[in-house]
TITOR-398412 format. One record per residue (C-alpha): x, y negated, z negated; residue in three letters; chain. Coordinates in steps of 0.2 Angstrom, whole numbers. Each point is the difference from the previous one (the first is absolute). Example, Ala and Ser with C-alpha at 12.3 -4.5 7.8 and 13.67 -1.06 7.14 Angstrom:
% TITOR-398412
{atom {62, 22, -39}, "ala", "A"};
{atom {6, -17, 3}, "ser", "A"};
% end
This chain:
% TITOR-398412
{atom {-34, -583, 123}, "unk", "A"};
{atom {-10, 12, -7}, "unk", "A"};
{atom {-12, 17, 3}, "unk", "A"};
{atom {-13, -4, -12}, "unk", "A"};
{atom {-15, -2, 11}, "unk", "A"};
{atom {7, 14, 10}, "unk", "A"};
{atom {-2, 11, -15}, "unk", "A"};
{atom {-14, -6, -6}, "unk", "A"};
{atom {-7, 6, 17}, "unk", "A"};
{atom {6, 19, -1}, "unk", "A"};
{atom {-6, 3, -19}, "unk", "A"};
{atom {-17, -6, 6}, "unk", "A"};
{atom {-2, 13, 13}, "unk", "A"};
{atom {9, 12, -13}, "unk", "A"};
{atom {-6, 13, -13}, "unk", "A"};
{atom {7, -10, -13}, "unk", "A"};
{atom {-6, -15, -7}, "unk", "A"};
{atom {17, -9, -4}, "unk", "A"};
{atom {20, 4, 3}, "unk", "A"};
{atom {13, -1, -12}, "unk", "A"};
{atom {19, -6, 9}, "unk", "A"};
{atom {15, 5, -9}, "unk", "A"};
{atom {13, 3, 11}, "unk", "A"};
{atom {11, -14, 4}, "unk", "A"};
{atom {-2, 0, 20}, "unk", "A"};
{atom {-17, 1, -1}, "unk", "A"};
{atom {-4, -14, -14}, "unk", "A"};
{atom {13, -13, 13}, "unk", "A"};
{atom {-14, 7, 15}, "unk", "A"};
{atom {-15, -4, -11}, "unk", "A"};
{atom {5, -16, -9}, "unk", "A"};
{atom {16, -6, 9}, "unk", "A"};
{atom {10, -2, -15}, "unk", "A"};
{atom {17, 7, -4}, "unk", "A"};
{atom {0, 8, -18}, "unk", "A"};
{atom {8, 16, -9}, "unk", "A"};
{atom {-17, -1, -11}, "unk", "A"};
{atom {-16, 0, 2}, "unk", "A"};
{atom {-20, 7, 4}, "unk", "A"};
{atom {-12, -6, 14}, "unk", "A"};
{atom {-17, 6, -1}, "unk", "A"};
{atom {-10, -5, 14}, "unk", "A"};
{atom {-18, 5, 1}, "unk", "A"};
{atom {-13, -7, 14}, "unk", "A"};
{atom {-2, -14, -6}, "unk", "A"};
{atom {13, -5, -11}, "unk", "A"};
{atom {20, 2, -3}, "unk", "A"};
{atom {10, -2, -15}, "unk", "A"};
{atom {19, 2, -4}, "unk", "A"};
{atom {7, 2, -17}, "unk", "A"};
{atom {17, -6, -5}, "unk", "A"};
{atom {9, -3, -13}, "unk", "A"};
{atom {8, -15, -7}, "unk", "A"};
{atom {17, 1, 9}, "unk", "A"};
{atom {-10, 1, 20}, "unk", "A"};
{atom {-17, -13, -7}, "unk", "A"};
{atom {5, -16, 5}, "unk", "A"};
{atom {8, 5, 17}, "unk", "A"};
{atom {-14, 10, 3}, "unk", "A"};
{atom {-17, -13, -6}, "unk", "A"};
{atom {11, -13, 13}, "unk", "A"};
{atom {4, 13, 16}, "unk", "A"};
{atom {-14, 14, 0}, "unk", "A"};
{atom {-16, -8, 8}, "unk", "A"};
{atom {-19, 12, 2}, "unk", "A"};
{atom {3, 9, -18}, "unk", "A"};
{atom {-3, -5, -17}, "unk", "A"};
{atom {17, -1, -9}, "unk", "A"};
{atom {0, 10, -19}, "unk", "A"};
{atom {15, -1, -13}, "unk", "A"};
{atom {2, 16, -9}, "unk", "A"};
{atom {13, 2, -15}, "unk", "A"};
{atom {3, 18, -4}, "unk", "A"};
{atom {-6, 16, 10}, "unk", "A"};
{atom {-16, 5, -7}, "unk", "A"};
{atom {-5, -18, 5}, "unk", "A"};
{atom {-1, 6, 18}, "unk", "A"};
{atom {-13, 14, -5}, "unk", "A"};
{atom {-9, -10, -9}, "unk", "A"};
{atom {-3, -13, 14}, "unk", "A"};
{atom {-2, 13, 12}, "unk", "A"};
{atom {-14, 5, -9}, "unk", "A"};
{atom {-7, -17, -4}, "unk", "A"};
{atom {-1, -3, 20}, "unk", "A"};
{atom {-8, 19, 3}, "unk", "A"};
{atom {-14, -3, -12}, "unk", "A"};
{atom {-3, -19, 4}, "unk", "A"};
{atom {-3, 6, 16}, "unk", "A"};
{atom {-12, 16, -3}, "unk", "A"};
{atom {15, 10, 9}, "unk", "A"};
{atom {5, 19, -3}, "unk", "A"};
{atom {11, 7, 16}, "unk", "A"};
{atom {16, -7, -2}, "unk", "A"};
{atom {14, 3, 13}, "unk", "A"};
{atom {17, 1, -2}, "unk", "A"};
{atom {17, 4, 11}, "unk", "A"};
{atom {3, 19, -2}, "unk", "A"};
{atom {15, 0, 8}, "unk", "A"};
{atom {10, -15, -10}, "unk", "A"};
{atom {-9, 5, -18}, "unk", "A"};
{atom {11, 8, -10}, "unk", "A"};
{atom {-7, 16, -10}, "unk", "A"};
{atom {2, -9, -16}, "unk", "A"};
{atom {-8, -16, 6}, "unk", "A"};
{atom {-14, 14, 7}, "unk", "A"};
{atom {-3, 7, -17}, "unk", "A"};
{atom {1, -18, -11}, "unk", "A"};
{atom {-15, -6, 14}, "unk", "A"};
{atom {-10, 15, -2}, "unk", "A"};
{atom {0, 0, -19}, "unk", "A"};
{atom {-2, -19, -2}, "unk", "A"};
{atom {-9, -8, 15}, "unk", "A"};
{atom {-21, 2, 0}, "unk", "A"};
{atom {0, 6, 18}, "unk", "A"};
{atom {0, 15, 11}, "unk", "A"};
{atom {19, -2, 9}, "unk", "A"};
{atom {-5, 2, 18}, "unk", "A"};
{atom {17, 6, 11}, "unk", "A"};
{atom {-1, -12, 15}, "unk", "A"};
{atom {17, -9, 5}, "unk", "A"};
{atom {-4, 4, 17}, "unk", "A"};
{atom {-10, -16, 1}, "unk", "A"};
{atom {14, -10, -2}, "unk", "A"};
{atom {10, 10, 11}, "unk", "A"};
{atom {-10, -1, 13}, "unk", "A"};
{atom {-3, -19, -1}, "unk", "A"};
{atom {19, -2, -1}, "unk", "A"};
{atom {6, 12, 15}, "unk", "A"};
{atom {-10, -15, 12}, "unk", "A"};
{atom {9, -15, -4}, "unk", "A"};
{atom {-6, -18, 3}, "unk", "A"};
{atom {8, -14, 11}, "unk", "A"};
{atom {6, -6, -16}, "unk", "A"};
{atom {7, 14, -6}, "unk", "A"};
{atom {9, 3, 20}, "unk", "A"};
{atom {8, -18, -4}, "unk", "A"};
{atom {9, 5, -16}, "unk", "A"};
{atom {5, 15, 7}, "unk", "A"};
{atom {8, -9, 16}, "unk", "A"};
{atom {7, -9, -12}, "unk", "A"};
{atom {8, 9, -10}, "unk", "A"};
{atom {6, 10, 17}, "unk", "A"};
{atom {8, -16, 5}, "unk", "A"};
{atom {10, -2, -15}, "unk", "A"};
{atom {8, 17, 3}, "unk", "A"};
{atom {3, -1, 17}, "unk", "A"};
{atom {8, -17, -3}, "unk", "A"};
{atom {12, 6, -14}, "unk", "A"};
{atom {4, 17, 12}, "unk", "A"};
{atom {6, -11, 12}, "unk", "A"};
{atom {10, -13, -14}, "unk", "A"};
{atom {9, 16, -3}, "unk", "A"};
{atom {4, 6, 14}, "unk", "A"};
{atom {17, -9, 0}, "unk", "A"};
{atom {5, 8, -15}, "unk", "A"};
{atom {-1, 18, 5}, "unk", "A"};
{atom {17, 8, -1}, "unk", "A"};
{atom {11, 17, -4}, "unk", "A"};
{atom {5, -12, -14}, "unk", "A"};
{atom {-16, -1, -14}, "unk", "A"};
{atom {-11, 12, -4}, "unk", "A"};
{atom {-15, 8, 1}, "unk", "A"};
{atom {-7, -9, -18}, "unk", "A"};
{atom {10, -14, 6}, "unk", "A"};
{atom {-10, -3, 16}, "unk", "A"};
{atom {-16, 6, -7}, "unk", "A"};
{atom {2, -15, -15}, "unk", "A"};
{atom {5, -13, 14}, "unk", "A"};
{atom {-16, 5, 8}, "unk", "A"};
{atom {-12, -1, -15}, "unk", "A"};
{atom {10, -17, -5}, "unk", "A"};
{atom {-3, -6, 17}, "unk", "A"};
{atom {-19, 3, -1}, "unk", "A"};
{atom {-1, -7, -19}, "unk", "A"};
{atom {7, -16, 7}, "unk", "A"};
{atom {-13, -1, 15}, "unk", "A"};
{atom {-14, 1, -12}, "unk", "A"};
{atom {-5, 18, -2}, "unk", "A"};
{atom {-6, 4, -19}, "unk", "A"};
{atom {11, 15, 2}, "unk", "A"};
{atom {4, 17, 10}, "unk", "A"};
{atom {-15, 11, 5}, "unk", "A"};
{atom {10, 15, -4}, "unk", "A"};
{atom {18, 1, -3}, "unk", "A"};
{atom {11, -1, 18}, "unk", "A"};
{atom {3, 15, 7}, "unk", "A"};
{atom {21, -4, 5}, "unk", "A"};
{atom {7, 18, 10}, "unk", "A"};
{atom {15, 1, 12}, "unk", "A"};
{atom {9, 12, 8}, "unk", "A"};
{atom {-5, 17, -3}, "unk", "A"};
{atom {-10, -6, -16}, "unk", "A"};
{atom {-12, -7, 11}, "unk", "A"};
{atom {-6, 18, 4}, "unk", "A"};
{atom {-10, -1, -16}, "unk", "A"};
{atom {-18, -9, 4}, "unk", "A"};
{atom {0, -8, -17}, "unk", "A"};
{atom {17, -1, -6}, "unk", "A"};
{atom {7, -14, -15}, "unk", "A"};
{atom {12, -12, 3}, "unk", "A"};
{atom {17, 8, -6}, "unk", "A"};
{atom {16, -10, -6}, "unk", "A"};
{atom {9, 6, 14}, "unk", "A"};
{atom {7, -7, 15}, "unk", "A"};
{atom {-10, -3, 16}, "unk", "A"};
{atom {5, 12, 9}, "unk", "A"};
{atom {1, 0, 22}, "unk", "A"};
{atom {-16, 5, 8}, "unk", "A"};
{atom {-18, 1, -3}, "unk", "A"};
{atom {-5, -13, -12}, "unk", "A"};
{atom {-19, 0, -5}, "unk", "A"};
{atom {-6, -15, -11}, "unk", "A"};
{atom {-19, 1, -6}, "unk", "A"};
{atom {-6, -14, -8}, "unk", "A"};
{atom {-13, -12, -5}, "unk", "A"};
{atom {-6, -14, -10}, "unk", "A"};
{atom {-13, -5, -11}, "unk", "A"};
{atom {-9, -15, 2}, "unk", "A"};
{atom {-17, -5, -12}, "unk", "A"};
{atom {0, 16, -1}, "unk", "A"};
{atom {0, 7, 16}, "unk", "A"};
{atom {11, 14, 7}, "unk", "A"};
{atom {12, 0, 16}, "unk", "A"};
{atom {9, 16, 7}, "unk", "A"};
{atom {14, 0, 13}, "unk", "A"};
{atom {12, 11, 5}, "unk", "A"};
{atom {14, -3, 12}, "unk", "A"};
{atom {15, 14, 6}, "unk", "A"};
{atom {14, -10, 5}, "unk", "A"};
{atom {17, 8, 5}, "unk", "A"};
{atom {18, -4, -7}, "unk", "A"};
{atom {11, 3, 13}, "unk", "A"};
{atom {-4, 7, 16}, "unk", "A"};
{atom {-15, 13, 5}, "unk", "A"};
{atom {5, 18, 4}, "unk", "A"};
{atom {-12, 7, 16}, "unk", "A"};
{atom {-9, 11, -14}, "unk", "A"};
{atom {-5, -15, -12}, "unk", "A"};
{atom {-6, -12, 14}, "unk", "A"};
{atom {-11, 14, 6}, "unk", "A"};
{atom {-7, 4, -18}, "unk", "A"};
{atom {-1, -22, -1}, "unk", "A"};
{atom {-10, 2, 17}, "unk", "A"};
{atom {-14, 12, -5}, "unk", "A"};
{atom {-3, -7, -17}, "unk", "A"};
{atom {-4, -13, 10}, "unk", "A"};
{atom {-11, 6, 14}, "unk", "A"};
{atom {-10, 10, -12}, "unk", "A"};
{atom {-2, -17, -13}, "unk", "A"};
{atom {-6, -6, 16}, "unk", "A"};
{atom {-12, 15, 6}, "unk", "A"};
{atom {-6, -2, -20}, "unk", "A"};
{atom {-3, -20, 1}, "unk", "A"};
{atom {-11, 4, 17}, "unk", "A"};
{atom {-9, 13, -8}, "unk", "A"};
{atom {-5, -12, -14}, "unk", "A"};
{atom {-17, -9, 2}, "unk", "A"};
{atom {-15, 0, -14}, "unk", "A"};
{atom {-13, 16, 3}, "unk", "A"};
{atom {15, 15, 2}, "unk", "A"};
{atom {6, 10, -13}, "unk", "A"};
{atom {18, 0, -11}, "unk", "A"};
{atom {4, 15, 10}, "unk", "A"};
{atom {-1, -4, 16}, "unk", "A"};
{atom {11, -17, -2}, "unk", "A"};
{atom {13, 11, -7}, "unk", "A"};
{atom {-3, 15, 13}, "unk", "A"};
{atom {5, -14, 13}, "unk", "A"};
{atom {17, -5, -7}, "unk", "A"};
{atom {4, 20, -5}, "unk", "A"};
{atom {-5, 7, 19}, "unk", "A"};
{atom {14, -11, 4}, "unk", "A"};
{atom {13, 3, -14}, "unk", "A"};
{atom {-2, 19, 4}, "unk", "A"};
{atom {-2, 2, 17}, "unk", "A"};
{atom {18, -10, 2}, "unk", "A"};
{atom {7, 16, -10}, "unk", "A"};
{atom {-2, -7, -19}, "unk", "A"};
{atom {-14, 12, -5}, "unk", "A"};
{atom {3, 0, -19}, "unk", "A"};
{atom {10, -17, -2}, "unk", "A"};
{atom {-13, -10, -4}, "unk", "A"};
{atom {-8, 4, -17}, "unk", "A"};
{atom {-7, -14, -7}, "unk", "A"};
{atom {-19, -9, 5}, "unk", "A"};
{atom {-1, -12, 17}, "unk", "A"};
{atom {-7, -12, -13}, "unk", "A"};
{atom {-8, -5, -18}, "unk", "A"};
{atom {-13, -15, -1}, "unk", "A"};
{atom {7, -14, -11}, "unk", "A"};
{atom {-3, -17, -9}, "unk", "A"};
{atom {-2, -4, -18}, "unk", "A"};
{atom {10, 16, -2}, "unk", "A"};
{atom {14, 7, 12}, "unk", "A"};
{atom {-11, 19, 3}, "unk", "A"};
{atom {-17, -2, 2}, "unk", "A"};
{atom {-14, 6, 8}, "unk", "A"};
{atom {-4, 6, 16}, "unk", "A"};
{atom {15, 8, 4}, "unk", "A"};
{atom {5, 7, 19}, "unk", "A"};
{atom {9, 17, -4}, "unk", "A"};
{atom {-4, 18, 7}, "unk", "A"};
{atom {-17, 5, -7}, "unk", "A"};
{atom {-5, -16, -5}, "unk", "A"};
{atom {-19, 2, 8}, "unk", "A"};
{atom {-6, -18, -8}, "unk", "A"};
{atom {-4, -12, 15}, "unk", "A"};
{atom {11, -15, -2}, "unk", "A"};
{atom {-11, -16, -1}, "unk", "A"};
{atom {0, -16, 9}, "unk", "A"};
{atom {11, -10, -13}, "unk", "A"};
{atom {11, 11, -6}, "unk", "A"};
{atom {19, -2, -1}, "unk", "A"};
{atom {12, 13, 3}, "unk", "A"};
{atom {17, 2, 2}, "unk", "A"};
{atom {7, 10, 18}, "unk", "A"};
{atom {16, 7, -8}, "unk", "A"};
{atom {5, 16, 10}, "unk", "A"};
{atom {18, 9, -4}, "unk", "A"};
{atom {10, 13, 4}, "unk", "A"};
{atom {13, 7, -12}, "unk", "A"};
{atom {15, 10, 4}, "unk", "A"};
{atom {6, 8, -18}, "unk", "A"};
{atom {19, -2, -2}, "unk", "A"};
{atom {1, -10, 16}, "unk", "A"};
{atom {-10, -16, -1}, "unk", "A"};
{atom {-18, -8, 2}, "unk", "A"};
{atom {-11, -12, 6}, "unk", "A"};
{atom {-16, -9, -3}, "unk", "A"};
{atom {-7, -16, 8}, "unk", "A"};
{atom {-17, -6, -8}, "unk", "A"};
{atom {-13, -18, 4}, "unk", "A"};
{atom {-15, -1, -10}, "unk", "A"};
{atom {-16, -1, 10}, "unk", "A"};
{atom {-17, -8, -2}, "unk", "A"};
{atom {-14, 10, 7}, "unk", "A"};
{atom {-10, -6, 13}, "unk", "A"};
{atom {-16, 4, 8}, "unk", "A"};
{atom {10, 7, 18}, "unk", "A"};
{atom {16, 2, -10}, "unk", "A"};
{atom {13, -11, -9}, "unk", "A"};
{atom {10, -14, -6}, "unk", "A"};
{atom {17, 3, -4}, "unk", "A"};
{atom {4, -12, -13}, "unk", "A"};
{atom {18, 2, 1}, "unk", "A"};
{atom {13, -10, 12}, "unk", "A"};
{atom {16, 7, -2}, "unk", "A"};
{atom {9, 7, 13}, "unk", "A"};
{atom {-1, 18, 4}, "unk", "A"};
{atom {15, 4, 10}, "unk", "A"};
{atom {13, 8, -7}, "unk", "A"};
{atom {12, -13, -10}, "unk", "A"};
{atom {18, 4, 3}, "unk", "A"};
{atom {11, -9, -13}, "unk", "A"};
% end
């Protein structure tokens, strides 16, 4: 799979006449090939992806719609570049402003023939609606997760520890068939759970609120999960906090349709946190788009006045945090529909009691 046509189709109705792809997520979404190297330039009616010698062979059998080019050192990609600009009487050329690095900046501007035109939006844009094959890989890879959350599940005990758990879980997801982690796993109990985004620790699991946030990769495509489960039994207090993390996830998720803004997805799931005495608990976003990469664009989050798109994915991970005391988070991953959404994710949402 790749966005090469889809590309093409933006720089045509652009200011620019061609667009250079450096960034690694970017170059995957344009050529569909996984690589630590390389340069797609893709203008109307051509696209071209120089490599060098350790990525040509894989990359001349798997990337299809672009002209495959080996380069040795790294002037040879200027001159290339340049080659193509002037072969195809072109002088705007486009380029990432928020992956290119202020060095690579300055080595394009002194030695590429071009005007550099600042216009990653175009990818952005293309890539915050994602296609039904893109929807695939990503309810992929939220099946390996969901199915190596569950593996361990048996395992969780006073007796490992946080790391512990946490390398079970990415172990499980490796052995499922996920390339790798979308993010490290975010492993909290007790009263570390308090803390949104917390590491692992090489302690102890410790009775209470455990809060496990996860996902896997798969061909390149993200998952994002989080569960709260309890060690032990609930006090009133925490299944009253687990109870209106959930009605407000659910107020967010039915606030969630293409056409309404990031704001008002995440004003849904807030009215509730706060009206039920947690004004101030919840600090964090309702959700971030994501895909190739785990934080993308559109996002739902307070001020966020972008409309969400038909397409998009999104996660619905409301929280409320009680510093020194515990936490809890429960999060799907939603695809937006035309008269609302798709939650992606099948686990259970009740609260887990081990």
């Amino acid at each position: 799979m790749n966005k090469i046509r889809d590309i093409q189709r933006v720089v045509a109705n652009s200011n620019c006449d061609a667009m250079l792809i450096t960034g690694p997520s970017n170059r995957r979404y344009a050529t569909g090939f996984r690589s630590t190297a390389g340069k797609v330039l893709v203008t109307k009616d051509e696209a071209l992806f120089f490599i060098d010698s350790r990525y040509i062979e894989a990359a001349e059998e798997q990337i299809k719609d672009c002209r495959v080019m080996e380069v040795g050192k790294r002037s040879d990609y200027i001159l290339r570049i340049n080659e193509a600009m002037k072969e195809h009487g072109l002088s705007r050329l486009g380029f990432e402003y928020q992956v290119v690095t202020v060095s690579d900046y300055n080595w394009f501007s002194e030695n590429l023939e071009a005007e550099l035109i600042p216009c990653q939006e175009l990818l952005t844009g293309l890539r915050s609606v994602k296609s039904a094959d893109e929807l695939e890989l990503m309810k992929k890879a939220q099946s390996i997760a969901e199915r190596a959350f569950e593996q361990v599940l048996g395992i969780i005990s006073t007796d490992i520890t946080e790391t512990q758990l946490a390398a079970e879980l990415t172990h499980r997801m490796m052995m499922l068939g996920a390339e790798g982690c979308s993010f490290e796993p975010i492993i909290v109990s007790g009263d570390h759970s308090s803390i949104p985004h917390g590491e692992a620790e090489d302690v102890k699991l410790k009775n209470g609120f455990l809060i496990m946030d996860f996902g896997a990769r798969y061909k390149g495509y993200c998952s994002d999960t989080t569960r709260t489960l309890c060690i032990g039994k609930p006090t009133e207090e925490m299944r009253k906090v687990y109870d209106t993390v959930l009605e407000a996830q659910l107020a967010g998720i039915a606030a969630a349709k293409a056409g309404v803004t990031g704001e008002s997805i995440d004003k849904a799931a807030r009215d509730v946190i706060n009206a039920n005495g947690y004004k101030g608990a919840f600090g964090h976003a309702f959700g971030h788009s994501l895909g190739l990469d785990i934080h993308e664009n559109p996002n739902a989050a307070p001020g966020v006045k972008e409309i969400i798109p038909k397409g998009a994915v999104i996660s619905a991970e409301p929280g409320i945090y009680l510093k020194g005391k515990f936490g809890v988070r429960i999060e799907d991953v939603l695809y937006i529909t035309e008269n609302g959404s798709e939650d992606i994710t099948n686990l259970r949402k009740d609260l887990i009691i081990l």
